[in-house]
VEXZALUM-400541 format. One record per residue (C-alpha): residue number from 1; x, y, z. Coordinates in Angstrom, 3 decimals. Each point is the difference from the previous one (the first is absolute). Layout:
# VEXZALUM-400541
ATOM	NUM	X	Y	Z
...
END
This chain:
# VEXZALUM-400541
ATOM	1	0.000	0.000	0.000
ATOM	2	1.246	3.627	-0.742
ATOM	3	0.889	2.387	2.607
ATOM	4	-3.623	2.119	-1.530
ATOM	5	-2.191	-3.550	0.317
ATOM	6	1.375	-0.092	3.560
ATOM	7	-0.443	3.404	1.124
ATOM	8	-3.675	-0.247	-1.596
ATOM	9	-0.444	-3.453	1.953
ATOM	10	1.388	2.005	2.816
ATOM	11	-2.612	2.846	0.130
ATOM	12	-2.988	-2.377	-0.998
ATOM	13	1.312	-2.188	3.289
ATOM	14	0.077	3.335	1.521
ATOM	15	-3.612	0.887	-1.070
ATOM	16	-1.635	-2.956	1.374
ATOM	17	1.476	-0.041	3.522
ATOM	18	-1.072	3.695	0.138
ATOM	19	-3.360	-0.187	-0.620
ATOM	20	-0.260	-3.547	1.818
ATOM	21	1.170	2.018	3.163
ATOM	22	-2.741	2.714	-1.094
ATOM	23	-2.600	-2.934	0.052
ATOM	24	1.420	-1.404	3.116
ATOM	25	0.327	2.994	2.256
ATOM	26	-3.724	0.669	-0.740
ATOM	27	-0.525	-3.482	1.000
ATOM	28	1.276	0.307	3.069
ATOM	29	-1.443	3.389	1.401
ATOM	30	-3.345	-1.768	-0.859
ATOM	31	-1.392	-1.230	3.813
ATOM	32	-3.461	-0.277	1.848
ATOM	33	0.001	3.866	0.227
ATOM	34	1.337	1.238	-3.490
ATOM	35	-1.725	-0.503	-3.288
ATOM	36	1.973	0.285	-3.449
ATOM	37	-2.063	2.990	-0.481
ATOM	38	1.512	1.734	3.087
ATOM	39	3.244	-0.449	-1.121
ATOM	40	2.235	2.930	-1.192
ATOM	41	2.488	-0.321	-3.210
ATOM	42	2.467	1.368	2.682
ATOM	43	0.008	-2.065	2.380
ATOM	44	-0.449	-3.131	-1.838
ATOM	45	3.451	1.447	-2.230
ATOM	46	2.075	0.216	3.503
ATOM	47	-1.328	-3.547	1.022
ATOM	48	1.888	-0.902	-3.249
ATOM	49	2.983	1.509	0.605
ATOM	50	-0.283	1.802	-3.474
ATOM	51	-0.766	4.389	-0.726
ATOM	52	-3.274	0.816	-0.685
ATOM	53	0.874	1.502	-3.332
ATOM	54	0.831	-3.545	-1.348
ATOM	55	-3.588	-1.380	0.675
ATOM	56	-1.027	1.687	-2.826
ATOM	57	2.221	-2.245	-2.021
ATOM	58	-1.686	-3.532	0.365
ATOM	59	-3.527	1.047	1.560
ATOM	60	-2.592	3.341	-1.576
ATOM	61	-1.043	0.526	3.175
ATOM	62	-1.046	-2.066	3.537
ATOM	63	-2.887	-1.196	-1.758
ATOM	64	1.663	-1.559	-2.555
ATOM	65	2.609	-1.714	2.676
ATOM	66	-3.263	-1.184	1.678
ATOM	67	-1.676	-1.653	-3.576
ATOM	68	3.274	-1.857	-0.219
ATOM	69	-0.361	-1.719	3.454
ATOM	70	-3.463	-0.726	-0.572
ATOM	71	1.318	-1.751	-3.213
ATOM	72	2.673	-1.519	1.585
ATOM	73	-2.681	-1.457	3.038
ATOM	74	-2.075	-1.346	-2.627
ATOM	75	2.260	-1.796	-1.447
ATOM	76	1.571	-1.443	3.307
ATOM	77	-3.549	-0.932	0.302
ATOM	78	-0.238	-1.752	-3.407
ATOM	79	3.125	-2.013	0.991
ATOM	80	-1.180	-0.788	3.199
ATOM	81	-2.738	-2.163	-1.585
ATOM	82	2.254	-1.145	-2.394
ATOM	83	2.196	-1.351	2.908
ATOM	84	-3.208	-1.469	1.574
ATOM	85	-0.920	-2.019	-2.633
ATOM	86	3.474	-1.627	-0.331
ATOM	87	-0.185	-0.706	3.846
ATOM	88	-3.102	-1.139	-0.278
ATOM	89	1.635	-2.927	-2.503
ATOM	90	2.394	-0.851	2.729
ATOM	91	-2.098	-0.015	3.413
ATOM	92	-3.225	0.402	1.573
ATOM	93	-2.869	1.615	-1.563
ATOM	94	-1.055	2.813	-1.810
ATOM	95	-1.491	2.288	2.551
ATOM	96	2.883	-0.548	2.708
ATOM	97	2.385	0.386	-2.469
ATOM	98	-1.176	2.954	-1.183
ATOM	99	-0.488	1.557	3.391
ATOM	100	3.124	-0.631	1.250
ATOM	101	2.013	0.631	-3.238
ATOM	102	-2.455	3.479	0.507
ATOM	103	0.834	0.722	3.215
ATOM	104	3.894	-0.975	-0.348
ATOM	105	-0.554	3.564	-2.504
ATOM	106	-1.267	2.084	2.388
ATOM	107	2.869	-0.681	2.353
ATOM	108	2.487	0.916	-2.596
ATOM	109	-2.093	2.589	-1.824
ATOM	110	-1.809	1.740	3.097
ATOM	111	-0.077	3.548	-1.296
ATOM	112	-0.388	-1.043	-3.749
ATOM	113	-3.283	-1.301	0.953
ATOM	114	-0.727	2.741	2.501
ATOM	115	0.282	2.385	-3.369
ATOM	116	-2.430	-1.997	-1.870
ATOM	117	-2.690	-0.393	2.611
ATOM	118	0.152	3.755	0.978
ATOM	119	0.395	1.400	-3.264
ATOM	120	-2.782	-2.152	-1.194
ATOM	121	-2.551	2.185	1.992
ATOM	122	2.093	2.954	0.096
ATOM	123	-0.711	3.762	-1.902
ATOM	124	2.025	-0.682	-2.901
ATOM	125	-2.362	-1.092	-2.551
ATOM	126	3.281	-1.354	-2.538
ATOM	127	1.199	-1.964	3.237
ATOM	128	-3.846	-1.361	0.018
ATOM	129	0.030	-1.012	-3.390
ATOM	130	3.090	-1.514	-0.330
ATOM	131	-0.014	-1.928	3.234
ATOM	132	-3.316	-1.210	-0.939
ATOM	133	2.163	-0.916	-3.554
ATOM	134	2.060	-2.021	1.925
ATOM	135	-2.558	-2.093	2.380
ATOM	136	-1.449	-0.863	-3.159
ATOM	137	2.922	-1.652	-2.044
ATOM	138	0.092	-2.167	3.896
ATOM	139	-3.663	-0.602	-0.592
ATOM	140	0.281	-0.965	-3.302
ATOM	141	3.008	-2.407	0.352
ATOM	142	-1.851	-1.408	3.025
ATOM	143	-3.152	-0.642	-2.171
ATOM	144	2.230	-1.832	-2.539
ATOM	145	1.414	-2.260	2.505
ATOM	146	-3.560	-0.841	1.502
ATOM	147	-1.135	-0.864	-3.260
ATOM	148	2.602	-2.615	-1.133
ATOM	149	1.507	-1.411	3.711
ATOM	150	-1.981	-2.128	2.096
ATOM	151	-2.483	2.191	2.461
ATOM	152	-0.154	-1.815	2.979
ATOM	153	3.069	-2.116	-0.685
ATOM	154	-1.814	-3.112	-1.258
ATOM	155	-1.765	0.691	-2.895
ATOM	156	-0.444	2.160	-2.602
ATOM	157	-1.547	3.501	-0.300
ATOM	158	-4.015	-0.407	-0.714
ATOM	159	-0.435	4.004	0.021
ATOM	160	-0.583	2.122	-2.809
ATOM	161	1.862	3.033	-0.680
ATOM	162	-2.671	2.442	1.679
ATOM	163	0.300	-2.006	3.433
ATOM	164	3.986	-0.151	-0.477
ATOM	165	0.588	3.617	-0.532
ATOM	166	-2.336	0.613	3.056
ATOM	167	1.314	-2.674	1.802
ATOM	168	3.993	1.582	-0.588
ATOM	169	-1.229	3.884	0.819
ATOM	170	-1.639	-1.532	3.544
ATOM	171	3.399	-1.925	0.728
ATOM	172	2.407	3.174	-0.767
ATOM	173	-2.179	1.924	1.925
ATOM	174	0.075	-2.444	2.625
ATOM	175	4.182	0.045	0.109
ATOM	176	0.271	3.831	-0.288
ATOM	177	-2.426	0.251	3.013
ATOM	178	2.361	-2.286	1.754
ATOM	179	3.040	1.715	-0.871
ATOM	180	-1.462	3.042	1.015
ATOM	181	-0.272	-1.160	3.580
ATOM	182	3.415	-2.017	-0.066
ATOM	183	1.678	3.086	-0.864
ATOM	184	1.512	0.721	3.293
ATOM	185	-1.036	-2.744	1.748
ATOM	186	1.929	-2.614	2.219
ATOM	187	1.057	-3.391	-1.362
ATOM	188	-2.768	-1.435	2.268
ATOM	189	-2.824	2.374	-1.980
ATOM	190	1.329	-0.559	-3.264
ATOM	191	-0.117	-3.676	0.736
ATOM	192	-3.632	0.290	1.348
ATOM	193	-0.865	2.112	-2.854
ATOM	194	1.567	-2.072	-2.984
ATOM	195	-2.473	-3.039	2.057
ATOM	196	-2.997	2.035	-0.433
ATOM	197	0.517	0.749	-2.989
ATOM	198	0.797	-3.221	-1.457
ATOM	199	-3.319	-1.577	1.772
ATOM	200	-1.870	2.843	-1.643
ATOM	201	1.718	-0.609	-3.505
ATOM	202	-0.989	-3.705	0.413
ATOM	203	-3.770	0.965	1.139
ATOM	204	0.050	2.254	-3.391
ATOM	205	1.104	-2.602	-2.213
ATOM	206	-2.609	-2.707	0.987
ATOM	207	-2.481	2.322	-0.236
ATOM	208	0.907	0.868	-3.495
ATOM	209	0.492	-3.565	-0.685
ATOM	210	-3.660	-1.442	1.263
ATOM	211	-1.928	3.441	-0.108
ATOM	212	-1.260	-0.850	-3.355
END
């Protein structure tokens, strides 16, 4: 490589760590008592370690730093069933899989989520929108899965698509509500929670599956 191709590498290299510090110093101002839309450009700038003149090089504005967590929580989201469903290959079933392999996210991604579920009721009506964007590509994968896997572990799916996409909105509802309380919850909660909400995502399912 040239002495140019490496300086470019260099600065692209350079680029990315900047604005993933830009993304993670929001990240981590984000608690119970501050909400992304609270946040100042300067103070989320000296959480980076970076001047607030170069913000303007990777992000328009805060809202546009915000839109690209919201993308980048949707798509740990999307992965996170992803990772479910290969679990789910491996060991145990498909709602305690999922809840766990849910729940294992939350720990790592605590203020990622708290973004989404604030946000998603919050004043910003482009936050609305494209949270609601994202819950929807979760829905939609979700729907696909209950359509070809095995519902209740044993046989196959008997809904029709009407009942599945209901059946998927009710169950990521279900987990968001459940997150939601996890949030900053003890191990103890979070294990009483994840429970709960795995008897009530078993109580959904037969009801989908016999309520015809």
């Amino acid at each position: 490589m040239t002495n140019k191709g490496k300086l470019l590498t260099t600065r692209s290299e350079q680029k990315l760590k900047t604005r993933r510090a830009l993304l993670d110093g929001a990240l981590q101002i984000l608690s119970p008592e501050r909400v992304f839309s609270n946040l100042s450009l300067r103070e989320v700038t000296r959480a980076a370690g970076i001047a607030p003149t170069s913000f303007y090089r990777h992000f328009d504005d805060m809202n546009d730093l915000g839109l690209a967590l919201v993308e980048e929580a949707g798509l740990a989201l999307r992965q996170l069933l992803r990772k479910a469903r290969s679990r789910i290959k491996e060991k145990g079933t498909a709602i305690d899989t999922s809840v766990n392999t849910f729940m294992e996210y939350l720990v790592n991604n605590t203020n990622h989520f708290r973004l989404l579920l604030r946000e998603h009721t919050g004043n910003s009506e482009e936050f609305r929108t494209a949270i609601n964007i994202e819950i929807q590509h979760f829905v939609t994968e979700l729907e696909d899965y209950l359509g070809k896997r095995e519902i209740n572990d044993t046989r196959p799916s008997p809904l029709d698509n009407i009942t599945i996409n209901a059946l998927a909105e009710a169950m990521v509802t279900i987990v968001f509500h459940m997150g939601g309380l996890a949030l900053d919850a003890s191990k103890h909660q979070r294990d009483e929670l994840a429970s709960k909400a795995k008897l009530q995502l078993r109580m959904l399912i037969k009801g989908a599956s016999t309520g015809k």
